[in-house]
C-alpha positions as CSV (number, residue, x, y, z in Angstrom):
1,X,-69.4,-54.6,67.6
2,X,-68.6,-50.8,68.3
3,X,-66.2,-52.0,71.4
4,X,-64.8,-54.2,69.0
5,X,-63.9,-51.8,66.4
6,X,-63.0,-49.5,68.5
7,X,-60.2,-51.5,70.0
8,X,-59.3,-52.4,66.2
9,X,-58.7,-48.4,65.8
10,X,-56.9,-48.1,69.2
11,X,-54.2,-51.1,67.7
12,X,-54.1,-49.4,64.1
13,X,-53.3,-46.1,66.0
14,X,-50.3,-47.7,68.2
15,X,-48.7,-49.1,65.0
16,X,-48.8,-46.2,62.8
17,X,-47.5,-43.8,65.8
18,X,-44.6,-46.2,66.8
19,X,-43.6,-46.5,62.4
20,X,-43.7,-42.9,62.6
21,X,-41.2,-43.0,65.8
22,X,-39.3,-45.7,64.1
23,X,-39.0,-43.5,61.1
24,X,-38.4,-40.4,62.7
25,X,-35.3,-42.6,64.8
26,X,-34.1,-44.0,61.5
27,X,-34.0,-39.9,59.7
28,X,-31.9,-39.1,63.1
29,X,-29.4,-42.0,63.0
30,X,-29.2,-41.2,59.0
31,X,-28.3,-37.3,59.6
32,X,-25.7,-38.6,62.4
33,X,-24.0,-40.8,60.2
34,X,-23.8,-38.8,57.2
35,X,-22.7,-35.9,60.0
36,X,-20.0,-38.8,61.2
37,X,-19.2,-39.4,57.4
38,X,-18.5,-36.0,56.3
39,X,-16.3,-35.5,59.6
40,X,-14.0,-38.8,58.9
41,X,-14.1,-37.7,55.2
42,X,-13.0,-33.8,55.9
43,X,-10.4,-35.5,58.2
44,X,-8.6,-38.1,56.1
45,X,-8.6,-35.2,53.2
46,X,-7.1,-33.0,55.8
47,X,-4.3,-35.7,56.5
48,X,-3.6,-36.0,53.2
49,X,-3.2,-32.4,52.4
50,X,-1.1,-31.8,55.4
51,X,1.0,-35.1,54.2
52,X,1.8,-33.9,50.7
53,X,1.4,-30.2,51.5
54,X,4.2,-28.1,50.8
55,X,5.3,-23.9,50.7
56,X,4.0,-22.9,48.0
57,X,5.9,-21.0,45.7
58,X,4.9,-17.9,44.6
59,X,2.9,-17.5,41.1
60,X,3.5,-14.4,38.8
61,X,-0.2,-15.7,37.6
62,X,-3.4,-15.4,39.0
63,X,-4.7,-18.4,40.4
64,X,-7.5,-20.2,38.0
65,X,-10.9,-18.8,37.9
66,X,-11.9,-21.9,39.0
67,X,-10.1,-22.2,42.9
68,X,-11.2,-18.7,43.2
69,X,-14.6,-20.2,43.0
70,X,-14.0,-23.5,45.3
71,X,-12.4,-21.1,48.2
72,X,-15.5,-19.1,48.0
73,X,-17.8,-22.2,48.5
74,X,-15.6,-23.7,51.5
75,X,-16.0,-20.2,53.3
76,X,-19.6,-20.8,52.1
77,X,-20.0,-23.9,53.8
78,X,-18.1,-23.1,56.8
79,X,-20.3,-20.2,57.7
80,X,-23.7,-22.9,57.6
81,X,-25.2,-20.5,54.6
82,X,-24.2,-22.9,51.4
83,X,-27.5,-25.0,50.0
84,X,-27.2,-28.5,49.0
85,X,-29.5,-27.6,45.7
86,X,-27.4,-24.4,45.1
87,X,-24.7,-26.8,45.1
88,X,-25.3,-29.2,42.9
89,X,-26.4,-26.4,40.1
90,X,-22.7,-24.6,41.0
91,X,-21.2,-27.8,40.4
92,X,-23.1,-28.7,37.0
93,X,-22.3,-24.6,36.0
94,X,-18.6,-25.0,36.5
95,X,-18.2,-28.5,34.5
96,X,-20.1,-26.5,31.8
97,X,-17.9,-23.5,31.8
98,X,-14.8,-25.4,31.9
99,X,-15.4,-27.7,29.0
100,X,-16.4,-24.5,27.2
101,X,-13.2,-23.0,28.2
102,X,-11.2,-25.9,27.4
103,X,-12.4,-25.8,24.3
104,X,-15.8,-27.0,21.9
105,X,-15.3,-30.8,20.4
106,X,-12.1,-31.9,22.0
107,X,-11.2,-36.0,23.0
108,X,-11.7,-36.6,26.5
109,X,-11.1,-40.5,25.7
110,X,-7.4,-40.6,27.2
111,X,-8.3,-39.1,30.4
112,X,-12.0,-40.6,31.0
113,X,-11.3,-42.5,33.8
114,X,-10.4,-39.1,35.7
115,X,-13.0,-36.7,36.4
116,X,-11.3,-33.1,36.0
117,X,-14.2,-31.6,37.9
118,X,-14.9,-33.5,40.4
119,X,-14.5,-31.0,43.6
120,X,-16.6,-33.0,46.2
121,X,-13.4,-33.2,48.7
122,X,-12.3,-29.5,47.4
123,X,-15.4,-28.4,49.6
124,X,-14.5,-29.7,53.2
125,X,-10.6,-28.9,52.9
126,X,-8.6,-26.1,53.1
127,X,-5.8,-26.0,50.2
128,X,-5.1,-22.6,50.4
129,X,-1.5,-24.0,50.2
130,X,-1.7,-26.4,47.8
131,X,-2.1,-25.5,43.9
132,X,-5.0,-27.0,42.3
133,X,-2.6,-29.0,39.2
134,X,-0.8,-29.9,42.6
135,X,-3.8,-31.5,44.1
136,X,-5.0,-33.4,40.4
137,X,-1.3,-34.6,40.7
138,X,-1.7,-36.6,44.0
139,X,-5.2,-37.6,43.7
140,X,-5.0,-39.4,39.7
141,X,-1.9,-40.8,41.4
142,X,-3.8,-42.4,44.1
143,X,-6.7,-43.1,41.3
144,X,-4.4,-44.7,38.7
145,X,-1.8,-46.5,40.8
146,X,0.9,-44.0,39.5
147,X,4.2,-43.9,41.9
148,X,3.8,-39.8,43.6
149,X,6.8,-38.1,42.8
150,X,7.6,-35.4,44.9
151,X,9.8,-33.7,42.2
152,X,6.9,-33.3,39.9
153,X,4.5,-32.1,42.4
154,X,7.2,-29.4,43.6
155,X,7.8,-27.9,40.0
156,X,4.0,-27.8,39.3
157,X,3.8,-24.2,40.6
158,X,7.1,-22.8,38.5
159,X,7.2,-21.5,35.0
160,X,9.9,-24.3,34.3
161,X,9.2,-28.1,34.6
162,X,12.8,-30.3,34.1
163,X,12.7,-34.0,34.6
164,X,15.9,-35.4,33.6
165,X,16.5,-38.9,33.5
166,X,13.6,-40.1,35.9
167,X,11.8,-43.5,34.3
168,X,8.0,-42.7,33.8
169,X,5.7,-45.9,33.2
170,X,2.6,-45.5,31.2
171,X,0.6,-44.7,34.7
172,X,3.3,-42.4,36.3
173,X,3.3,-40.6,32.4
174,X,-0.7,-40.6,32.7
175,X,-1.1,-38.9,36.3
176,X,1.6,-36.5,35.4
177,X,-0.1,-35.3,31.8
178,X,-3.6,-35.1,34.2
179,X,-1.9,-32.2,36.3
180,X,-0.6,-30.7,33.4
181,X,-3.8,-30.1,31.4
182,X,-5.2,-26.9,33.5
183,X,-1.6,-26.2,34.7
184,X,-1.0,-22.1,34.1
185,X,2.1,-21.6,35.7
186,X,4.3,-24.2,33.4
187,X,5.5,-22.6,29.8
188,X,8.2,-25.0,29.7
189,X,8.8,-28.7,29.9
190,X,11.6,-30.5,29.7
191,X,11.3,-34.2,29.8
192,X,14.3,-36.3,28.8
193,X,15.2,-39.9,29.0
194,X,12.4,-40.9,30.9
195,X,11.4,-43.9,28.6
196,X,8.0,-42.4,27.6
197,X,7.2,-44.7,24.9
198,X,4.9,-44.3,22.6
199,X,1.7,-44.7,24.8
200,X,3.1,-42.4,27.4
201,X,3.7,-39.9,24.6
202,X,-0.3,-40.1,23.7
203,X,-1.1,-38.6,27.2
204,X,1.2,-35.6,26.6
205,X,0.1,-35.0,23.2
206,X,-3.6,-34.7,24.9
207,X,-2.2,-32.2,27.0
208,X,-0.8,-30.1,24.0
209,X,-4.5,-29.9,22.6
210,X,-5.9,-28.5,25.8
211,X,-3.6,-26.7,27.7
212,X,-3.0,-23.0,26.5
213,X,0.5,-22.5,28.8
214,X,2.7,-24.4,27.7
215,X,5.0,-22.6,24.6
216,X,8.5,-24.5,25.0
217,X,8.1,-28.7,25.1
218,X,11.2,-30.7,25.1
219,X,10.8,-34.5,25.1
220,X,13.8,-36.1,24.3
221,X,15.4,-39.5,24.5
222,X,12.4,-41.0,25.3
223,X,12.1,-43.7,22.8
224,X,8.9,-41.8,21.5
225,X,8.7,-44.2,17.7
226,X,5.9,-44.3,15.5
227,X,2.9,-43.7,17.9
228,X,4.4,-40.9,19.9
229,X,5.2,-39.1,16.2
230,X,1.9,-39.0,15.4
231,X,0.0,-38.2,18.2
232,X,1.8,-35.4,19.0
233,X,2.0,-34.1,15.2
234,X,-1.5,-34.5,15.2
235,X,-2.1,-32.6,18.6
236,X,0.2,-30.1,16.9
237,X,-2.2,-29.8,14.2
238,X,-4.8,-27.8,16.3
239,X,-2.4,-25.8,18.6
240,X,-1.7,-22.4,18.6
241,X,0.3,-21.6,21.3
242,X,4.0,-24.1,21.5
243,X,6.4,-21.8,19.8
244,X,10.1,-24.1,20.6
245,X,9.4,-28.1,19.9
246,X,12.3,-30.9,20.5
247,X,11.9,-33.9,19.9
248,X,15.5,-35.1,18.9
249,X,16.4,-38.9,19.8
250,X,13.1,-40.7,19.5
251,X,13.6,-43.1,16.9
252,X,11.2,-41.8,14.0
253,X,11.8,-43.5,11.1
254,X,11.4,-42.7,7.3
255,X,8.0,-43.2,7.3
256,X,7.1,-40.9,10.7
257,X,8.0,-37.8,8.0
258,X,4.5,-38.1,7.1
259,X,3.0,-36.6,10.4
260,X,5.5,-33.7,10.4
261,X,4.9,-32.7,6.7
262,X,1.6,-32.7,7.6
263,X,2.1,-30.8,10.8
264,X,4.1,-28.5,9.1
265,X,1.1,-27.5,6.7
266,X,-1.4,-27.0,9.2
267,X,0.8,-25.6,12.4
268,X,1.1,-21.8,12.0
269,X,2.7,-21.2,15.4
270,X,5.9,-23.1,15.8
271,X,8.5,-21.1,14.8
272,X,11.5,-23.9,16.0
273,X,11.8,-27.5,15.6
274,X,14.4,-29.9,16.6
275,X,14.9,-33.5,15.3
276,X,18.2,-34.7,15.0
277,X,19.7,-37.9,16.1
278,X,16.7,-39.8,14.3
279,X,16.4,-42.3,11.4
280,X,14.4,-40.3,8.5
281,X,17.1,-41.2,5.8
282,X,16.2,-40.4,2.5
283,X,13.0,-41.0,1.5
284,X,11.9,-39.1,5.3
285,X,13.9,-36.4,3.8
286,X,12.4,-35.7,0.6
287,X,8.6,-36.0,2.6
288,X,10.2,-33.4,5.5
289,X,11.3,-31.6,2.6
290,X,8.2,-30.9,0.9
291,X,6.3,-29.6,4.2
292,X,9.2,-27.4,4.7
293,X,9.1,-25.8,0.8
294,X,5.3,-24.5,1.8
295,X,6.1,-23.5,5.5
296,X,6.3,-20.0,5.8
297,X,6.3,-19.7,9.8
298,X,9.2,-22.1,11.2
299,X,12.5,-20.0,11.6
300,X,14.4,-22.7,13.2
301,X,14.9,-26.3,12.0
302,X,17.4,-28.9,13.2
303,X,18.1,-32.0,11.5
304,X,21.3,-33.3,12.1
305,X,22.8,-37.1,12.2
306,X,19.3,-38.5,10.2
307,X,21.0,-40.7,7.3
308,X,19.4,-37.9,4.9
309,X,22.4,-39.1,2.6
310,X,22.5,-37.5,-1.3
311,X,19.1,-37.9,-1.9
312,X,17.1,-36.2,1.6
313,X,20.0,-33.6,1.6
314,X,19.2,-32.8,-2.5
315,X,15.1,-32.7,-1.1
316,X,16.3,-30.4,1.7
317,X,18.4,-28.0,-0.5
318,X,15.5,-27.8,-2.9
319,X,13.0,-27.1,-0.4
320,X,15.4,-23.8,0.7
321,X,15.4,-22.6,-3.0
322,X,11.5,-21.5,-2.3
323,X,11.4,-21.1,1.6
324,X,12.0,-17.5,2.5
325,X,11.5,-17.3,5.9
326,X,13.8,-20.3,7.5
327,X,16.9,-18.7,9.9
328,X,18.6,-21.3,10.7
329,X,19.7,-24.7,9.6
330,X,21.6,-27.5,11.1
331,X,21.6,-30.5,8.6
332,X,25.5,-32.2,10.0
333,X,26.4,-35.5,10.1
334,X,24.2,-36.6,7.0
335,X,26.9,-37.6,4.7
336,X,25.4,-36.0,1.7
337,X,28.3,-35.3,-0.2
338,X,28.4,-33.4,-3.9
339,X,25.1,-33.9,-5.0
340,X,23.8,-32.5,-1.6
341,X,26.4,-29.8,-2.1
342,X,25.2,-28.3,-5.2
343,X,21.8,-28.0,-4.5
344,X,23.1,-26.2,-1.1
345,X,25.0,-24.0,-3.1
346,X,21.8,-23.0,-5.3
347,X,20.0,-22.2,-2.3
348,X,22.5,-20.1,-1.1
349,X,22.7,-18.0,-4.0
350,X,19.4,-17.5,-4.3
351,X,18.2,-17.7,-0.3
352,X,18.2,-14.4,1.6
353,X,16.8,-15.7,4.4
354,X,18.9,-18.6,6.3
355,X,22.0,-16.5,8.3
356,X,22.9,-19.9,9.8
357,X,24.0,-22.8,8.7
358,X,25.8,-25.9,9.9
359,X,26.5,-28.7,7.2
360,X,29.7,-30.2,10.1
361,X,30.5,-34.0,9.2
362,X,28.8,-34.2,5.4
363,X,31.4,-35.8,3.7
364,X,32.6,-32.4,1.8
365,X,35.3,-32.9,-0.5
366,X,37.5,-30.7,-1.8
367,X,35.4,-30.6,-5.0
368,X,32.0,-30.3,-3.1
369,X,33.8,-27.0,-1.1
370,X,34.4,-25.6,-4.4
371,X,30.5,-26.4,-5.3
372,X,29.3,-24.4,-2.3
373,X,31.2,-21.5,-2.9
374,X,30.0,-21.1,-6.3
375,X,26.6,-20.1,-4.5
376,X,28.3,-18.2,-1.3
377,X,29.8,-16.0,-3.2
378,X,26.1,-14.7,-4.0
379,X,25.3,-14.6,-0.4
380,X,24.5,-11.5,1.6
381,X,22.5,-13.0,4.8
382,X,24.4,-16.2,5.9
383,X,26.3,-14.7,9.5
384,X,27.5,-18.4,10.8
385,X,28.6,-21.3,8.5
386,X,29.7,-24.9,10.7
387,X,32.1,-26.6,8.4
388,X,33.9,-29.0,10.7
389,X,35.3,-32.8,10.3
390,X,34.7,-32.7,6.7
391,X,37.2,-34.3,4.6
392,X,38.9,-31.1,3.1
393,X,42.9,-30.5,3.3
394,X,44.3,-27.3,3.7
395,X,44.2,-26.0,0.5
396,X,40.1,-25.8,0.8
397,X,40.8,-24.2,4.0
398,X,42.3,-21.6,2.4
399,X,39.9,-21.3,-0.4
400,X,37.1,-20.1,1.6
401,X,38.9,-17.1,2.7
402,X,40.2,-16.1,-0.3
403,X,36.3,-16.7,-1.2
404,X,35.2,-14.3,1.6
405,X,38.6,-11.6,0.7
406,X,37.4,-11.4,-3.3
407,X,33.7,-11.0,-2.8
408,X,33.2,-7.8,0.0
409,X,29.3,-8.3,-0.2
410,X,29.6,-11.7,2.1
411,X,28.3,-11.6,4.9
412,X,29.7,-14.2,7.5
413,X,31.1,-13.6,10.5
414,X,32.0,-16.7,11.5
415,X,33.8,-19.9,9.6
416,X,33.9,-23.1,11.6
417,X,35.8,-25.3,10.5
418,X,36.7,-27.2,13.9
419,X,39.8,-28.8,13.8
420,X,41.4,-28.6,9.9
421,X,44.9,-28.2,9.7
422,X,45.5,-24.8,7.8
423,X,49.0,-23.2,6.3
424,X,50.9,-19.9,6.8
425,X,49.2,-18.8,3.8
426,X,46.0,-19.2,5.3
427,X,46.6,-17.4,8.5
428,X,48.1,-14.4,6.5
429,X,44.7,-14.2,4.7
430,X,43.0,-14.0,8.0
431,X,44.9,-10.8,9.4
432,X,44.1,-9.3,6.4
433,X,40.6,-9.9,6.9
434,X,40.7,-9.0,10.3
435,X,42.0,-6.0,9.6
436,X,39.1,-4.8,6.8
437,X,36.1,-6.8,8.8
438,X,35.3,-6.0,11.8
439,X,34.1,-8.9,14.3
440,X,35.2,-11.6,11.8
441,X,36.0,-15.1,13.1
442,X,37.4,-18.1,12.0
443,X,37.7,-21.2,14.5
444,X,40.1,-23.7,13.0
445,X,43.3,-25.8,14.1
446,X,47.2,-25.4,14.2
447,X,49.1,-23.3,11.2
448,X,51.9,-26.0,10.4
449,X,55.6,-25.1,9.2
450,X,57.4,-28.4,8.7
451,X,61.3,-28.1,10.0
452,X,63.5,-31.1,9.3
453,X,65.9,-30.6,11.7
454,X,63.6,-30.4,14.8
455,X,62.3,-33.8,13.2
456,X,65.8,-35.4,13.0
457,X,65.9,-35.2,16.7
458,X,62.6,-36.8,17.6
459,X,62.3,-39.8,19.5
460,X,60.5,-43.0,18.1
461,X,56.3,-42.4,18.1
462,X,53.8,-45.0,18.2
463,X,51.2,-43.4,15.5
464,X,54.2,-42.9,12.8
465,X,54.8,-47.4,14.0
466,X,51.8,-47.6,13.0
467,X,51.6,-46.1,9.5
468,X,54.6,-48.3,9.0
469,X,52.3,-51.0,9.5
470,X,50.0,-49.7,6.8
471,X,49.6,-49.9,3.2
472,X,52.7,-47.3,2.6
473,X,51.4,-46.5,-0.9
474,X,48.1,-45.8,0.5
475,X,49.8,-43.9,3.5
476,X,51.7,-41.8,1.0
477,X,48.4,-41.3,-1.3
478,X,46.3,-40.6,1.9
479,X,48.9,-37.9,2.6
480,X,48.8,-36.5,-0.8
481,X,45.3,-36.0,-0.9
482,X,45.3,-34.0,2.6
483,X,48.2,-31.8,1.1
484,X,46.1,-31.5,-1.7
485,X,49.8,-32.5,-3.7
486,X,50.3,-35.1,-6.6
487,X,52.4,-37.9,-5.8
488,X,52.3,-39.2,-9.5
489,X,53.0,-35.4,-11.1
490,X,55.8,-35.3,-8.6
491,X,57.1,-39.2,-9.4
492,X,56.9,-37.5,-13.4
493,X,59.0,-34.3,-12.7
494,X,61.6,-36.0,-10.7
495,X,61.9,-39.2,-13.5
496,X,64.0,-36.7,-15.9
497,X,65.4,-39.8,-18.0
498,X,61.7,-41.1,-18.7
499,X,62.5,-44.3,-17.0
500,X,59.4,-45.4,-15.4
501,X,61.2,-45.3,-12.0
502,X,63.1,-43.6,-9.4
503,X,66.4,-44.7,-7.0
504,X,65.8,-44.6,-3.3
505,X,67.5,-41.7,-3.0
506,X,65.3,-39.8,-5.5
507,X,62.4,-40.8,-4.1
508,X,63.3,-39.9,-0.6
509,X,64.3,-36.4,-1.6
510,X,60.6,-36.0,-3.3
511,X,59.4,-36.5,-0.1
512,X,61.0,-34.7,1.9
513,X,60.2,-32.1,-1.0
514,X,56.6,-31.9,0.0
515,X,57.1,-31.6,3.8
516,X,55.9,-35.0,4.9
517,X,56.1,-35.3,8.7
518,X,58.2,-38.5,8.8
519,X,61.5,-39.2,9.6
520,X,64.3,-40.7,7.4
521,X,63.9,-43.9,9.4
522,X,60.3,-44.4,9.2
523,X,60.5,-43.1,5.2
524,X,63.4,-45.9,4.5
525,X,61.0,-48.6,6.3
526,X,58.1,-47.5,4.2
527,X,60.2,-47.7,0.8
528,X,61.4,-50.8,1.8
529,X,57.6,-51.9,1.7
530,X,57.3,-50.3,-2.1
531,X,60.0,-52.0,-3.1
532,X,58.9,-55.6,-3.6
533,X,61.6,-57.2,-5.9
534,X,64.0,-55.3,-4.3
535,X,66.2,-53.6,-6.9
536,X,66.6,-50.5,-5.1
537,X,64.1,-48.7,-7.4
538,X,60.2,-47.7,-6.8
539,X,58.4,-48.5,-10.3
540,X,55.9,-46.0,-11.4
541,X,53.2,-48.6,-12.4
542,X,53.3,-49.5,-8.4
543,X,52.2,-45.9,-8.1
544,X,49.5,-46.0,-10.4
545,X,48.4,-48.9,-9.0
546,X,48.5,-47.3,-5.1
547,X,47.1,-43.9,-6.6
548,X,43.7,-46.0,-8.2
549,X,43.7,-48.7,-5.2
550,X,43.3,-45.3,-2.8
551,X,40.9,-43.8,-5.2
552,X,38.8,-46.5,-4.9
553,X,38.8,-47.1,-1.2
554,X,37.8,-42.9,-0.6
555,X,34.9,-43.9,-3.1
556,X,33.7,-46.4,-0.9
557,X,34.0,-44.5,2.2
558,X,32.2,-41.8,0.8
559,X,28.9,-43.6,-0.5
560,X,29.0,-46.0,2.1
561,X,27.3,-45.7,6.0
562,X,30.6,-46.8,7.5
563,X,31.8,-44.0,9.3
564,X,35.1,-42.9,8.5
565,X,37.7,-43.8,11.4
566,X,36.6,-47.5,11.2
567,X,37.9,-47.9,7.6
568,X,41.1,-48.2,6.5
569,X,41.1,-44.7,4.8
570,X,40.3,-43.4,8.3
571,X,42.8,-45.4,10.1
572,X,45.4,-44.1,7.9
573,X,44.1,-40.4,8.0
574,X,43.9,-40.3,12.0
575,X,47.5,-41.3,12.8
576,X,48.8,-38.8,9.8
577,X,47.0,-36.3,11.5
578,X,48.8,-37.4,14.8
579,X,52.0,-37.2,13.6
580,X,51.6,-34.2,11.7
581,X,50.6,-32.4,15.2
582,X,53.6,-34.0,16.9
583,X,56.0,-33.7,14.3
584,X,55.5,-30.4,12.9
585,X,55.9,-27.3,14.6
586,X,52.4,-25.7,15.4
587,X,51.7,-22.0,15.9
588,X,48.5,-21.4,17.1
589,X,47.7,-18.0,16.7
């Protein structure tokens, strides 16, 4: 029994010392692979870095806290002194301190599937010459499938980050906002038709609630709509550090005003903010306008070609009667027309404030020119005033000035007024002013003098064919109202016997009376037209009838969405203009 149990013991003893020698073989092959593990990983990192590495570029910022830190555990490591418990509780400190850093109660829901402080690989490579927003670039485009794009990655280390017509899917939008959002060294980006979208702009718009840096964003062109409006309003909302925002050409419609009115109230920072070439019409207008009326931080605001028409131009006007603090204004190409001028014309009498202005392309008529400089005339603080391709014949032209000679305490020193025609009159104006204002400017286009015998000897012109072709009561009325003359006062004076009409030859020298650029030829060929039955006589109820008929198409024109050259008004008005240039002489002084 004893020998028994005794060999028993001896057999227990062999199997527990060779599962100890098992155990202690399996601990040793364990180390050695983990060992092999850690090599092939350090490696492949190694490759990577030296694959995508690049010179880096100079800072005028100290690198992040956080790299600081990381270099300091890879020397760590390297000397064999760095504990794997110490570790884990550096790791766990530094995810704390960073989301405390980043900010208490923010949405970490668009970037989940990225871990921002995950630096297991950080450990066993050297980056001294890679940037850490460098290195989040090419590993969340590895993670996310996102095409690397070497021009990103180089500007991630300069103040100024410009990507111009480069397409961005949602993925290649989603690794580039995941570099961006502990990025120090950008303070500008410029992203422009890159075809965003509206889920691409959600990514950026998490970016503007966490990064600090960034003070100038441009995205433009991007096709941005509804969703990109209000996520980045929104994001807006709770930052305190962009200063310049464009966001011109991104299709935001009426009811995208919403998010900026309510950006407006709750944004104290941005002091400029660019959205032309979108759709906010009228009713966008009159919200926009509202946020603006209570604003008392934006300096800048651009809102040109938006369809604000009568109605959002009125809102807008309104709104500058109470804002004090708003520089500058560019509300062109919005067709508002004389409603939208008189409530300009209020706010400039009683702004003191806005010292520039740009209402180019609005539809201002002569009458809507007199409108505004009812309130300029009040005006101390407007420098710059845009007044190009409006409607308006000379005669405005030379209104302004005369404007600006009678009331000293104006302050402009610039008129734009593009293009517009202008007369001696006007020119001899200008020296004057030039003479008493120092620095005073006025950009505008050739100073005609009609001569009748240089016009005798001109050869046939196409654009004077085609008036022929035209309407020539309407080409005579268009001309008229350019000239700012009366065809039918002139039709009265030069009917001395009360007739009701005029001979050809009567007629022709009324013309010729008021300068108009044609020759007798192409005047004979456009009587010829006027008179139908053919008695040699122009009737004045054909007149009337031209003078109401061109009344009624500038009517149109002006409260329609047509633009101007592709009606017949415009048709008309562009080859006048083309043979007035040829046909008079110009002096451009």
């Amino acid at each position: 029994m004893d020998t028994m149990e005794l060999r028993q013991g001896s057999v227990m003893s062999d199997i527990t010392s060779k599962a100890k020698t098992s155990q202690r073989r399996t601990s040793i092959m364990t180390r050695n692979n983990n060992s092999t593990s850690l090599a092939a990983t350090s490696v492949k990192a190694q490759a990577l870095a030296n694959k995508y590495r690049l010179s880096k570029t100079p800072s005028k910022r100290a690198p992040p806290t956080k790299v600081l830190r990381i270099k300091k555990l890879n020397e760590m490591h390297a000397a064999g002194g760095f504990d794997v418990k110490e570790e884990s509780l550096e790791k766990e400190r530094i995810r704390k301190q960073s989301q405390r850093t980043i900010g208490q109660g923010l949405n970490f829901d668009e970037f989940d599937d990225f871990d921002f402080d995950e630096e297991e690989e950080y450990y066993y490579v050297d980056n001294s010459d890679e940037d850490a927003s460098q290195k989040i670039y090419t590993d969340a485009c590895k993670e996310f499938g996102a095409k690397y794009m070497k021009l990103i990655y180089n500007q991630l280390v300069k103040e100024t980050l410009s990507l111009l017509s480069v397409v961005l899917r949602t993925l290649d939008s989603k690794a580039f906002a995941t570099s961006l959002v502990k990025n120090s060294s950008i303070d500008t980006l410029i992203l422009e038709n890159n075809r965003i979208g509206g889920r691409g702009a959600r990514y950026f718009a998490e970016v503007l609630t966490r990064n600090t840096y960034l003070t100038d964003v441009k995205i433009v062109e991007n096709h941005l709509g509804s969703e990109g409006a209000e996520a980045i309003c929104k994001a807006l909302c709770h930052n305190n550090y962009v200063r310049r925002l464009d966001l011109s050409g991104n299709g935001f419609i009426e009811d995208d005003a919403l998010f900026f009115k309510d950006m407006l109230d709750e944004n104290h920072a941005l002091r400029e903010l660019y959205l032309g070439h979108n759709e906010f019409r009228e009713r966008g207008g009159e919200v926009f306008a509202d946020g603006l009326a209570t604003n008392d931080f934006l300096r800048v605001l651009d809102l040109s070609w938006n369809h604000l028409r009568m109605a959002g131009a009125t809102a807008i006007g309104k709104a500058l009667q109470v804002n004090r603090h708003l520089e500058k204004l560019d509300i062109s190409w919005n067709g508002f027309h004389v409603r939208g001028a008189i409530t300009m014309s209020k706010a400039l009498e009683t702004n003191q404030a806005l010292s520039y202005l740009d209402i180019s392309c609005n539809r201002l008529t002569d009458a809507c020119i007199t409108c505004l400089l009812q309130g300029l005339k009040h005006n101390s603080t407007l420098r710059v005033i845009r007044m190009a391709k409006n409607p308006m014949f000379p005669a405005s032209a030379q209104r302004i000035l005369e404007c600006v000679q009678e009331n000293p305490n104006i302050g402009l020193d610039l008129i734009d007024l593009g293009d517009q025609s202008v007369t001696e009159k006007f020119y001899e104006i200008l020296s004057g002013l030039n003479k008493k204002r120092q620095g005073f400017k006025v950009k505008y286009g050739v100073v005609w003098k009609a001569d009748r015998e240089v016009l005798g000897k001109q050869d046939d012109d196409e654009d004077e064919d085609d008036l022929i072709n035209e309407d020539p009561l309407l080409v005579l009325m268009e001309y008229a109202r350019m000239e700012n003359i009366s065809l039918v006062e002139l039709f009265v004076k030069l009917d001395s016997d009360k007739s009701g009409s005029l001979s050809r030859e009567e007629f022709m020298d009324g013309l010729e009376q008021v300068n108009i650029p044609m020759r007798r030829k192409a005047l004979n060929k456009l009587i010829d037209k006027m008179d139908q039955d053919g008695d040699g006589e122009i009737d004045f109820d054909e007149l009337m009838s031209a003078h109401d008929e061109h009344k009624d198409k500038l009517k149109e024109y002006l409260q329609g969405d047509v633009p101007l050259e592709e009606t017949e008004i415009g048709r008309i008005d562009k080859s006048l203009r083309n043979v007035m240039n040829k046909r008079y002489i110009m002096h451009k002084f």
